[in-house]
Structures are given as structure tokens and as C-alpha cells.
BAMARGU-448743 format. One record per residue (C-alpha): y, z, x; residue number from 1. Coordinates in steps of 0.5 Angstrom, whole numbers, plus 500, padded with zeros to 3 digits. Layout:
BAMARGU-448743
REC     y     z     x   pos
REC     Y     Z     X   NUM
...
***
This chain:
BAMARGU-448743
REC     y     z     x   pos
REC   496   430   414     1
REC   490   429   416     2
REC   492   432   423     3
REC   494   438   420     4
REC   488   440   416     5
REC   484   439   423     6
REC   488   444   426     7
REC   487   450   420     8
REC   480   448   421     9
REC   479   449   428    10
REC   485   455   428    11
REC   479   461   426    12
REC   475   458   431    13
REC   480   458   437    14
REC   482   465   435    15
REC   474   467   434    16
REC   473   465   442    17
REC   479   469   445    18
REC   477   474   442    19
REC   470   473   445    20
REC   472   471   451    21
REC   477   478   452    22
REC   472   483   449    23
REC   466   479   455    24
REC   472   480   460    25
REC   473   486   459    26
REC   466   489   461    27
REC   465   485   466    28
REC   469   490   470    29
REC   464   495   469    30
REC   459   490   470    31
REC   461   489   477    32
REC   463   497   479    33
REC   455   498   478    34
REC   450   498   484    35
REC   443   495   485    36
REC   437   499   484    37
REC   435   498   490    38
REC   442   499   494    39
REC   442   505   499    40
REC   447   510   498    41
REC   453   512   503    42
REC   454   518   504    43
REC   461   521   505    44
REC   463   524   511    45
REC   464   531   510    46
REC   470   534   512    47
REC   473   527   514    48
REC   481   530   513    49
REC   484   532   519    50
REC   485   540   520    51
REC   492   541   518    52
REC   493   548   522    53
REC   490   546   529    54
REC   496   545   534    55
REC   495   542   541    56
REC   497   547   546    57
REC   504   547   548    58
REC   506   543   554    59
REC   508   548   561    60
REC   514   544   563    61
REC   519   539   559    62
REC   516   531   558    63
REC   524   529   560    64
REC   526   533   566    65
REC   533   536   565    66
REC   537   532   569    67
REC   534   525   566    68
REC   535   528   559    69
REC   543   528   561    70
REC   543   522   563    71
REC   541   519   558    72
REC   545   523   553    73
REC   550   521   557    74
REC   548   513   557    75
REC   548   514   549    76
REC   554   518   548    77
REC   558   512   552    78
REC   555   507   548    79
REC   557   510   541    80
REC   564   511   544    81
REC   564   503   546    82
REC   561   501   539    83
REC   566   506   535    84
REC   572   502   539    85
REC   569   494   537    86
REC   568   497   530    87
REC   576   499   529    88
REC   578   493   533    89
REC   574   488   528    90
REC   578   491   522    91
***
């Protein structure tokens, strides 16, 4: 009996600190985003994006000359074909 009349004493008081302790929390993140007086300010870089609309020159011959490109078109072709043979063979 006497346990339970502690615990309704000190219930309002628990309950009255949470709220302290919630409401202090809460503007401690505006605490923290303030400046000192005496901090210098960044200034922002204008124009910090990069230009959409200006292209790089285009190139005057191909990067992979025509008959490596074949190769390799090649190359890939034979191993697809080789992977879509092992897939039907592992069913």
C-alpha cells in the first residue's frame, strides 16, 4: 500500500519533467542552427550549376573505328548465343 501511494506522488512530478525535457529538446535545434556574432559569412558561389545547354564540340571521327566495333558486336553476339544454349540446357 505504501509503494503505491510513492508512486501517485511522484507520478505528476515524472510527468511534469518529460514535459521539460521534451519542450527544452525541441529548441535546442534552434539553438544549434544559430551563428555567433562573430562568425564570418560564406558567401555562395554564384552560378555553382552546371550550364545545361553547353555541348562539348563533336568529335571529327568515330572513338571505336568500324571494324573493332564489328568485332566486338560479334564477340557479344557469340556469347549471348552461347548463354541462351547453358539456359536451356540447365532446365
Amino acid at each position: 500500500m505504501l509503494a503505491l501511494w510513492d508512486l501517485q506522488k511522484t507520478l505528476p512530478i515524472r510527468g511534469a519533467l518529460l514535459i521539460v525535457a521534451l519542450a527544452v529538446g525541441g529548441c535546442s535545434s534552434q539553438l544549434a542552427d544559430m551563428t555567433p556574432t562573430d562568425a564570418q559569412a560564406h558567401p555562395r558561389e554564384p552560378g555553382s550549376y552546371l550550364p545545361v545547354h553547353d555541348l562539348p564540340p563533336d568529335r571529327d571521327e568515330a572513338v571505336i573505328p568500324p571494324e573493332q566495333r564489328a568485332k566486338i558486336e560479334a564477340e557479344l553476339a557469340a556469347a549471348r548465343d552461347r548463354q541462351a544454349v547453358a539456359g536451356k540446357d540447365g532446365k
